[in-house]
PAKOL-78506 format. One record per residue (C-alpha): residue in one letter; x, y, z. Coordinates in steps of 0.001 Angstrom, whole numbers. Layout:
BEGIN
<residu: A | xx: X | yy: Y | zz: Z>
...
END
This chain:
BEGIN
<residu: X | xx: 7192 | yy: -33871 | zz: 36804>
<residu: X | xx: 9772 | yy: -35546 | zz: 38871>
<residu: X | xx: 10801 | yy: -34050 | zz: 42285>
<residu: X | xx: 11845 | yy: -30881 | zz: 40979>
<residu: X | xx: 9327 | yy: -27743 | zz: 41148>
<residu: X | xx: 8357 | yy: -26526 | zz: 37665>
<residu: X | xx: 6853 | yy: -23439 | zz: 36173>
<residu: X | xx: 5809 | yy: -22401 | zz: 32635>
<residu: X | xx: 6542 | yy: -19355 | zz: 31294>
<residu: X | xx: 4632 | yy: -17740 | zz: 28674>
<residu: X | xx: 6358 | yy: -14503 | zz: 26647>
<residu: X | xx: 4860 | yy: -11178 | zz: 25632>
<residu: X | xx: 5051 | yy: -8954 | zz: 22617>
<residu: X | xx: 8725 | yy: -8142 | zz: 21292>
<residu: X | xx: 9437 | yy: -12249 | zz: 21083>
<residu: X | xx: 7860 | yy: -12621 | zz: 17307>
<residu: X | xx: 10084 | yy: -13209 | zz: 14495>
<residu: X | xx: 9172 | yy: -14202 | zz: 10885>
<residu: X | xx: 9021 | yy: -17992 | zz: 10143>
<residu: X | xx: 8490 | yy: -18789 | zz: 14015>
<residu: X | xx: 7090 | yy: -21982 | zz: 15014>
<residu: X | xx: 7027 | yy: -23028 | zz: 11226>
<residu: X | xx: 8800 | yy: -26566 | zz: 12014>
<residu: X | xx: 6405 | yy: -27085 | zz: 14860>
<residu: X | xx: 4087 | yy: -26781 | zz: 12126>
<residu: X | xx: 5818 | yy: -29449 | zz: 10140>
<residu: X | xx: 6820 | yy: -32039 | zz: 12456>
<residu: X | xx: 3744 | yy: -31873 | zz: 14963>
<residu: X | xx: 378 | yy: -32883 | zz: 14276>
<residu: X | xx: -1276 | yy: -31263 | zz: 17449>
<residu: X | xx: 759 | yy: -27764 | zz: 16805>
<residu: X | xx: -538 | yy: -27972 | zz: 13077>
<residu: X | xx: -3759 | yy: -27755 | zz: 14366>
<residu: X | xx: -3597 | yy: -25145 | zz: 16728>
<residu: X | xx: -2948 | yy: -22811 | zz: 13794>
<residu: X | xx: -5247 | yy: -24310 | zz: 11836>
<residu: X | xx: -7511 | yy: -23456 | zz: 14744>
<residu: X | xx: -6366 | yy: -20091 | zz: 15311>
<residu: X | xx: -6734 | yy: -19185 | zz: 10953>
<residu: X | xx: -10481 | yy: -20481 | zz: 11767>
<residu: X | xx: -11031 | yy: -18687 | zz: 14791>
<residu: X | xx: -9884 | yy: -15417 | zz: 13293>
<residu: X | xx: -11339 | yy: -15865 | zz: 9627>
<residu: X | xx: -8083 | yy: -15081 | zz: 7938>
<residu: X | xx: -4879 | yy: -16683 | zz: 7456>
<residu: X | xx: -3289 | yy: -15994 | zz: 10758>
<residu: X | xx: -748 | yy: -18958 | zz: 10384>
<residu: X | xx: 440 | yy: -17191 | zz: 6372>
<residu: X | xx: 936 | yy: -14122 | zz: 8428>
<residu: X | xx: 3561 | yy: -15817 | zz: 10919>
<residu: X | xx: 5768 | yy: -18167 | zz: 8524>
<residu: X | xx: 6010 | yy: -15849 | zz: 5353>
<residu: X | xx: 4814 | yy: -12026 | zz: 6217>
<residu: X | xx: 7632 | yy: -9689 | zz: 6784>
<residu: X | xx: 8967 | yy: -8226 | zz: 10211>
<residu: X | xx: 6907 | yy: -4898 | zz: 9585>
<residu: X | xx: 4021 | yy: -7109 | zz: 8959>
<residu: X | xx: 4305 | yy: -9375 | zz: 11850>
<residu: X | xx: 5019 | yy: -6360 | zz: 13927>
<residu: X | xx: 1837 | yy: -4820 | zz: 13968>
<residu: X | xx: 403 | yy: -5313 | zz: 17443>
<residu: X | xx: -3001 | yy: -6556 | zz: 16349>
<residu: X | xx: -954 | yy: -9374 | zz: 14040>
<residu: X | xx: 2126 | yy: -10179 | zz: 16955>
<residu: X | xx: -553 | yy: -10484 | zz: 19886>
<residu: X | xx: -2290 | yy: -13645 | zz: 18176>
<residu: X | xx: 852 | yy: -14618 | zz: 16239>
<residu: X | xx: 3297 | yy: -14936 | zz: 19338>
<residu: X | xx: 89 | yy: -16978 | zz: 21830>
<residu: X | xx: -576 | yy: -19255 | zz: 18762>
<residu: X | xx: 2834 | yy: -19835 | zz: 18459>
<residu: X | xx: 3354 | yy: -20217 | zz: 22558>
<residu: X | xx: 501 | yy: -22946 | zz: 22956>
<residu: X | xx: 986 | yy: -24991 | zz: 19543>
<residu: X | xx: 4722 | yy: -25576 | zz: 21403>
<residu: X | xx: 2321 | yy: -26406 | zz: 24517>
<residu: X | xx: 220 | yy: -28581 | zz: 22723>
<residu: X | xx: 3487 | yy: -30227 | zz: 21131>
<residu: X | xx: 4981 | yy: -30641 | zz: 24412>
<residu: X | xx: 1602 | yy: -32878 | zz: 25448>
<residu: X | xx: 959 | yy: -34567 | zz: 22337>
<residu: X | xx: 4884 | yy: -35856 | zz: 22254>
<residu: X | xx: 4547 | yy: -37041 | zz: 26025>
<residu: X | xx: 1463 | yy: -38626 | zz: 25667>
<residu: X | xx: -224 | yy: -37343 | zz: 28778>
<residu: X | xx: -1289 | yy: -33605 | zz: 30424>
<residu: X | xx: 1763 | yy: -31336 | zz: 31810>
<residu: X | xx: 788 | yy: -29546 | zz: 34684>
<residu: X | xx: 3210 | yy: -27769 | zz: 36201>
<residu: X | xx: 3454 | yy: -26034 | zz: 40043>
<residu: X | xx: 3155 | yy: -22668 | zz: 38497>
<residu: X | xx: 2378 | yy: -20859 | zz: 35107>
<residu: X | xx: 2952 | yy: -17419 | zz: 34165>
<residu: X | xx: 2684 | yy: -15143 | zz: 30910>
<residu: X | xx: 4867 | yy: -11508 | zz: 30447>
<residu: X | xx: 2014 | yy: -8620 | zz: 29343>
<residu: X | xx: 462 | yy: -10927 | zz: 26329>
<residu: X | xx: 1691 | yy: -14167 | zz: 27655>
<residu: X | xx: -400 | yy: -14404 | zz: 30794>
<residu: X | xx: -3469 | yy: -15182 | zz: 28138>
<residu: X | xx: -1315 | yy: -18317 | zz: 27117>
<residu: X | xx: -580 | yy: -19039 | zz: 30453>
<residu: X | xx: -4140 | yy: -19343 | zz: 31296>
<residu: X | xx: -4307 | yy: -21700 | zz: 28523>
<residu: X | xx: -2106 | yy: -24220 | zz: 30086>
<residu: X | xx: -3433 | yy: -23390 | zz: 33697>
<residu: X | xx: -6883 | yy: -24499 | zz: 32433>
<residu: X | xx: -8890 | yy: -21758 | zz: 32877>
<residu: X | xx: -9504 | yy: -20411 | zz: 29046>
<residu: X | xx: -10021 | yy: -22921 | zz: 26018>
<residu: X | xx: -7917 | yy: -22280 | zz: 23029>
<residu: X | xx: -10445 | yy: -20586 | zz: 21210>
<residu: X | xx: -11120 | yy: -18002 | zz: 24055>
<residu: X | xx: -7494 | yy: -17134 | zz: 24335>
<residu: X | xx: -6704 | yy: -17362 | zz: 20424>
<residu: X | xx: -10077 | yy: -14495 | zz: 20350>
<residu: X | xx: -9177 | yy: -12447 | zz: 23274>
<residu: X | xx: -5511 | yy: -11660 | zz: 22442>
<residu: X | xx: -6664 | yy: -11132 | zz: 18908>
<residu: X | xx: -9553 | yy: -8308 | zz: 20064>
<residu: X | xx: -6613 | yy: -7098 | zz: 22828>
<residu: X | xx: -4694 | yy: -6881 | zz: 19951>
<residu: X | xx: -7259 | yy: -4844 | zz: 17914>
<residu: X | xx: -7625 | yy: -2737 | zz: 20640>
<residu: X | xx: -4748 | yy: -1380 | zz: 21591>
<residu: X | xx: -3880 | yy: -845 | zz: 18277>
<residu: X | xx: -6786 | yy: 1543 | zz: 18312>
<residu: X | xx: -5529 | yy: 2779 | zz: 21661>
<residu: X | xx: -1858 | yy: 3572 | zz: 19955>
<residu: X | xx: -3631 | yy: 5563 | zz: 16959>
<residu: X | xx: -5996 | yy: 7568 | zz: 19760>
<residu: X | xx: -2744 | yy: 8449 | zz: 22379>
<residu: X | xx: 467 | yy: 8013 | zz: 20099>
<residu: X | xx: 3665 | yy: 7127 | zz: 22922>
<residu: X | xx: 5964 | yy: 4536 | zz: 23026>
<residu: X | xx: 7895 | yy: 2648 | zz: 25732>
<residu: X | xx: 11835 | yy: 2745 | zz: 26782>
<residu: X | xx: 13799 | yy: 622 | zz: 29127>
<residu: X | xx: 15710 | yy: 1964 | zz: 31950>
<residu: X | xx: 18915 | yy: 480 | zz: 32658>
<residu: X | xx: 21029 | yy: 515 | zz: 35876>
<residu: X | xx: 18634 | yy: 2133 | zz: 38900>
<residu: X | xx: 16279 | yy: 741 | zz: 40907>
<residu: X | xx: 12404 | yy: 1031 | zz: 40798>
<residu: X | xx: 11922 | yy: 3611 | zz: 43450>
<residu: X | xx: 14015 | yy: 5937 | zz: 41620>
<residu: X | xx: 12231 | yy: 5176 | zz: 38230>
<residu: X | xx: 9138 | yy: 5667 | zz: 40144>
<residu: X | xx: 10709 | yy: 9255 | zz: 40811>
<residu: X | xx: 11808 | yy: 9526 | zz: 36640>
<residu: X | xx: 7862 | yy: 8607 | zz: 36083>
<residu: X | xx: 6344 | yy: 11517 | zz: 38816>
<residu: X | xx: 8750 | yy: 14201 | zz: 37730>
<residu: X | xx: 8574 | yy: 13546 | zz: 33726>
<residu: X | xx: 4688 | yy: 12585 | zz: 33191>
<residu: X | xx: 5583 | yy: 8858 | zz: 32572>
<residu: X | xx: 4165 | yy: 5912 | zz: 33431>
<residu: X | xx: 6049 | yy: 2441 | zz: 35495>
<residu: X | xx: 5329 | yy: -128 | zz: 32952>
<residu: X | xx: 7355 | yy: -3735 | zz: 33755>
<residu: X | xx: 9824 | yy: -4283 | zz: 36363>
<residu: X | xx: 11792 | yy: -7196 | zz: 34764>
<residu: X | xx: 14417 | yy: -7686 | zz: 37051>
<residu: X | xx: 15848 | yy: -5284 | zz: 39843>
<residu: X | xx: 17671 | yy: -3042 | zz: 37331>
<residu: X | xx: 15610 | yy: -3523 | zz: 33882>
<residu: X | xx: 12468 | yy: -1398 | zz: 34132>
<residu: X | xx: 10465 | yy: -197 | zz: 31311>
<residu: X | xx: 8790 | yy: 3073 | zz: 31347>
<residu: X | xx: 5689 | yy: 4422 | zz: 29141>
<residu: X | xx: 4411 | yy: 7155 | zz: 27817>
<residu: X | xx: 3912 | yy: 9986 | zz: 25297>
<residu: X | xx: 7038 | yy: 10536 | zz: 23239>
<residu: X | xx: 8217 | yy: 14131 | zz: 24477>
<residu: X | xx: 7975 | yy: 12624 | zz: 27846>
<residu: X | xx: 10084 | yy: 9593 | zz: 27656>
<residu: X | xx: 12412 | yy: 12132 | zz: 26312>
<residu: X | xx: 13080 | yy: 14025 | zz: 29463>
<residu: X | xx: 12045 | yy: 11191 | zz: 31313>
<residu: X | xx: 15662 | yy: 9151 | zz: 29546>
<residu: X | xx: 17459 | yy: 12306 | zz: 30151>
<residu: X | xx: 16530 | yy: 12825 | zz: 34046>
<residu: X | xx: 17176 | yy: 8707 | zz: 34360>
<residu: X | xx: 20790 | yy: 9099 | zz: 33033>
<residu: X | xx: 21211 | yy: 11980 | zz: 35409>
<residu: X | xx: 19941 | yy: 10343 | zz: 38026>
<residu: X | xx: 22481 | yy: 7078 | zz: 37278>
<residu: X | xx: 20919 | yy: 5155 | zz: 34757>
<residu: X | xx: 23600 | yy: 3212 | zz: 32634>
<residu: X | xx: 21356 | yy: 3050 | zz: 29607>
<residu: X | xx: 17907 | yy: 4711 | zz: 28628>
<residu: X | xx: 16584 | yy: 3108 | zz: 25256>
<residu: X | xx: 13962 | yy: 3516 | zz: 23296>
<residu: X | xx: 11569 | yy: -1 | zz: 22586>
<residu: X | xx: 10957 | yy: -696 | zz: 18989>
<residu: X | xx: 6985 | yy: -1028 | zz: 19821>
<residu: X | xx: 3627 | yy: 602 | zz: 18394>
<residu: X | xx: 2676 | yy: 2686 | zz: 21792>
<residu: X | xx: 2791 | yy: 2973 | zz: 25452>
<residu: X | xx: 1210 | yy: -438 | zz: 26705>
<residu: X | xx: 765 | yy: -984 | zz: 30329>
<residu: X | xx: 268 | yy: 2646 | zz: 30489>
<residu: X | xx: -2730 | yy: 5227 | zz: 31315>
<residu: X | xx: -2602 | yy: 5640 | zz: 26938>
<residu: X | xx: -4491 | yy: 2612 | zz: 26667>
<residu: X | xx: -7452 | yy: 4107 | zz: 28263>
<residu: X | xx: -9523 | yy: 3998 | zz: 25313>
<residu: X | xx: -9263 | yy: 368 | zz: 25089>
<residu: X | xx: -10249 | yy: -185 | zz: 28254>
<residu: X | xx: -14463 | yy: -844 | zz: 28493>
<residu: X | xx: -14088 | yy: -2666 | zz: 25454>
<residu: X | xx: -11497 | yy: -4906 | zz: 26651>
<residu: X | xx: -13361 | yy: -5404 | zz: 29521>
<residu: X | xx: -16846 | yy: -6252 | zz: 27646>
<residu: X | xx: -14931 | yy: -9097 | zz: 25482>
<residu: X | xx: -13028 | yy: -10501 | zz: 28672>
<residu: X | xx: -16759 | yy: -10573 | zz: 30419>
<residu: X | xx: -18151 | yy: -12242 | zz: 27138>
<residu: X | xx: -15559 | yy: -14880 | zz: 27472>
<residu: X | xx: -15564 | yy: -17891 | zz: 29115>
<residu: X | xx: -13116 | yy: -18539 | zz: 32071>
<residu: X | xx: -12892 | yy: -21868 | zz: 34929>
<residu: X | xx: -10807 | yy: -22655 | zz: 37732>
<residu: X | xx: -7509 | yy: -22802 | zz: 36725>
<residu: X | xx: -5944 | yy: -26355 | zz: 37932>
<residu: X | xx: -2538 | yy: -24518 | zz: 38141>
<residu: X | xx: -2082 | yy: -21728 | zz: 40051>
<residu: X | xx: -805 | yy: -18377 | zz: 37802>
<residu: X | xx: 1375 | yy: -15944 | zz: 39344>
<residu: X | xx: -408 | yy: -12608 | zz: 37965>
<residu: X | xx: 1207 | yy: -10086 | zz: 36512>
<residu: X | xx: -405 | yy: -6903 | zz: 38684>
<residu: X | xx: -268 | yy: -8470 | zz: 42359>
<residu: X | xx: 2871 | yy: -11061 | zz: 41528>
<residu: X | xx: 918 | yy: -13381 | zz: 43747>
<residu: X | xx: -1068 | yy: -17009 | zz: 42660>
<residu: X | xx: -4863 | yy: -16828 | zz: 41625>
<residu: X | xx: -6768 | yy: -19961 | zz: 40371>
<residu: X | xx: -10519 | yy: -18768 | zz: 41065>
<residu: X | xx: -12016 | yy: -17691 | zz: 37358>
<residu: X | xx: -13720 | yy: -14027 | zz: 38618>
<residu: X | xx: -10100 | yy: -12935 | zz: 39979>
<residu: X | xx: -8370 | yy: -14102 | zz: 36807>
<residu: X | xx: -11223 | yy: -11980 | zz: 34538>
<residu: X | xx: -10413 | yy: -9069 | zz: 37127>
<residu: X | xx: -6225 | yy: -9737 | zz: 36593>
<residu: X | xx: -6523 | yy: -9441 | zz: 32751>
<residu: X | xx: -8718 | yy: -6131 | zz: 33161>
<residu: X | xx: -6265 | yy: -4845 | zz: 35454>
<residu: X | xx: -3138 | yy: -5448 | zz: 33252>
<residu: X | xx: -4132 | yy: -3366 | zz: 30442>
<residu: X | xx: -2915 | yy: -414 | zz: 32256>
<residu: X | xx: -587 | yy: -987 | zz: 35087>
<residu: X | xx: 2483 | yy: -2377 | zz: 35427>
<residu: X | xx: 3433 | yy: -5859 | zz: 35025>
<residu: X | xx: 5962 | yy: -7045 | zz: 38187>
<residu: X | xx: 7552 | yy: -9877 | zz: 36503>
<residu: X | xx: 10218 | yy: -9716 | zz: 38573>
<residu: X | xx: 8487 | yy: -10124 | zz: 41919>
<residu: X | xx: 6370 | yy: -12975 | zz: 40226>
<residu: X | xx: 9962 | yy: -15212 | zz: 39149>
<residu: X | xx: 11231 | yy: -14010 | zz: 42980>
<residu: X | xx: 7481 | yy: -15661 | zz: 44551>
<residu: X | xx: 8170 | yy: -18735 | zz: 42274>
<residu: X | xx: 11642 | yy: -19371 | zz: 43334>
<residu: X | xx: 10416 | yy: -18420 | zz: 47211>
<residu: X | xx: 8174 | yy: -21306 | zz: 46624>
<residu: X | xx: 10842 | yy: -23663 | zz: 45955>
<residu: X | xx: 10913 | yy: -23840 | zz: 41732>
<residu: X | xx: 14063 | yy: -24390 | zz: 40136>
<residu: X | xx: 13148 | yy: -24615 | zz: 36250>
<residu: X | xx: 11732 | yy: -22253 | zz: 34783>
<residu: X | xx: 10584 | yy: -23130 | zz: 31014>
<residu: X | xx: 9922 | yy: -20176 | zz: 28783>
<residu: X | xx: 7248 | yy: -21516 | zz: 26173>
<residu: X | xx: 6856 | yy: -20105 | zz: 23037>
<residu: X | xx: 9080 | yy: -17844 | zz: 20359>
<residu: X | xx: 12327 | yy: -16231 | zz: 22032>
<residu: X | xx: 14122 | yy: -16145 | zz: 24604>
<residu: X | xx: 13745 | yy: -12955 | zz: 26280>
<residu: X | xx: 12207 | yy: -14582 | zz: 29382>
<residu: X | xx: 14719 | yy: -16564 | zz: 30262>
<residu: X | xx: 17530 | yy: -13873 | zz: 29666>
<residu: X | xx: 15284 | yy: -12139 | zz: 32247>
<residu: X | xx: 15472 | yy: -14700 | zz: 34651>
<residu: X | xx: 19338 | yy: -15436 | zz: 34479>
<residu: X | xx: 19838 | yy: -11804 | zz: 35715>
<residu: X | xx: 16976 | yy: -12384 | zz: 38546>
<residu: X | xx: 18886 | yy: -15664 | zz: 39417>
<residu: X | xx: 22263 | yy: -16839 | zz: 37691>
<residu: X | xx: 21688 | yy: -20542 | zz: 39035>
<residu: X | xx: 17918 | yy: -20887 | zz: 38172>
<residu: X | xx: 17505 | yy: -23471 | zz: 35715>
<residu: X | xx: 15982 | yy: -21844 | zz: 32522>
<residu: X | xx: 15261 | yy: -24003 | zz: 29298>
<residu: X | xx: 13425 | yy: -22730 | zz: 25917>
<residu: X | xx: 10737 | yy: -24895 | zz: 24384>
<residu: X | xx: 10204 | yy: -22629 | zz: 20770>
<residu: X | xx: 11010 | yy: -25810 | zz: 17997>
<residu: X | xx: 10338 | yy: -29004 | zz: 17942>
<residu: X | xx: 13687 | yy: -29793 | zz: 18379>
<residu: X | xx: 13086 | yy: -28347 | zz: 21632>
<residu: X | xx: 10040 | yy: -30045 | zz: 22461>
<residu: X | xx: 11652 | yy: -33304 | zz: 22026>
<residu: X | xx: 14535 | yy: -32388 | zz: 24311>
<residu: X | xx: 12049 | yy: -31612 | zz: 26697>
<residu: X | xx: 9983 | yy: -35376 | zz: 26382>
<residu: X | xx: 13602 | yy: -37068 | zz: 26514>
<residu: X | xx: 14288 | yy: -34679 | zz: 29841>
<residu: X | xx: 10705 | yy: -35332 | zz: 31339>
<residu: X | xx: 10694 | yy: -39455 | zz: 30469>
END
């Protein structure tokens, strides 16, 4: 991919919106048929779901888990089709969700095994949300260690570390109450409440837990041919029994994003292209790094500046 160093970036739950990847639909042959891949997989109409259900609809984390990765590797598959030839970048990565689309790209799970195993992750920790109700708030302005602190003192649990000075906590409700209050005391600029169905990343999603781990074990991984900076460790796995162990791992601890982007641009990347719906990666990684170079690939007008960029 010319001389540069390249990673893809895959994005979590929070990037869906109604009517996303709809055009990809309509202008690409090979992203048509991911959906029509993922409404088989599934038995039910996955891709009606995405392009005409409403926000409430698309919200619900057993539909936006499946929704936002079919969406994320039809752009994928766009990208190839258009370019005529297998991208494989230095690095891949996925936020919460997205790592199962990153391991798409890296090689290491077919489309059908990721399109099933977000779905059932989905289904799960749905279930999980119902059994410990919580919910999730970012912390704005202080570092981790004193989060850390806000999470010991308040019952709360360190969720993502986006970038030095956007961390999300989760939790039950009353918690994250105090837990917002003591933050704001202790310097916070802003404590905020996240518009999602429970506390993910969290000790809450216990109950999900040996089930998610019996239908990662029934799946079938490989290698990966492109190392994936994982979200527990924020360090590069290829071999298939560590990646099984990463995504059994992530369910309940937190998700250092922004030590993974920091190991990337140690190891000499300098673009970064978020794949799939949104554009909350990259907004992540221009506070990380103001000079990184940071594209979106989420329409096909994108996917074609991309092929003109990559020819």
């Amino acid at each position: 991919m010319n001389n540069e160093k390249v990673a893809f970036l895959f994005p979590g739950q929070a990037s869906q919106t109604p009517g996303m990847g709809s055009d990809l639909y309509k202008n690409s042959i090979a992203a048509r048929e991911v959906f029509q891949e993922a409404d088989e997989i599934l038995g039910r109409k996955l891709s009606k779901v995405i392009f005409e259900g409403s926000k409430e609809e698309l919200t619900r984390t057993e539909n936006a888990q499946p929704s936002i990765a079919t969406v994320s590797i039809a752009a994928w598959r766009a990208i190839e089709s258009e370019m005529g030839s297998i991208q494989i970048p230095n690095f891949t990565a996925g936020h919460s969700l997205g790592e199962y689309s990153s391991l798409a790209t890296a090689g290491s799970l077919s489309i059908k095994d990721t399109i099933d195993l977000v779905s059932k992750r989905g289904e799960l920790m749905e279930k999980a949300c119902n059994n410990a109700p919580g919910g999730m708030s970012a912390i704005i302005g202080i570092d981790a260690t004193a989060v850390k602190e806000v999470c010991e003192e308040t019952g709360t649990f360190l969720s993502n570390i986006n970038t030095s000075n956007q961390i999300i906590i989760a939790g039950k409700k009353e918690n994250l109450v105090n837990a917002m209050d003591l933050a704001s005391r202790l310097g916070a600029k802003k404590a905020i409440p996240l518009p999602v169905g429970g506390a993910f990343h969290s000790g809450l999603m216990a109950s999900a837990q040996e089930e998610l781990n019996y239908v990662i074990d029934e799946a079938n991984f490989e290698d990966a041919v492109v190392p994936i900076v994982a979200n527990t460790s924020a360090e590069p796995i290829t071999d298939k029994n560590l990646v099984r162990n990463e995504l059994k791992n992530q369910l309940q601890n937190c998700v250092l994003w922004s030590d993974s982007i920091q190991y990337m641009i140690n190891e000499d990347v300098d673009t970064f292209y978020e794949i799939g719906p949104g554009s909350v990666l990259s907004g992540m990684i221009k506070r990380i790094n103001s000079d990184l170079n940071v594209k979106n690939i989420g329409n096909y007008d994108q996917v074609l500046d991309y092929v003109e960029s990559r020819s």
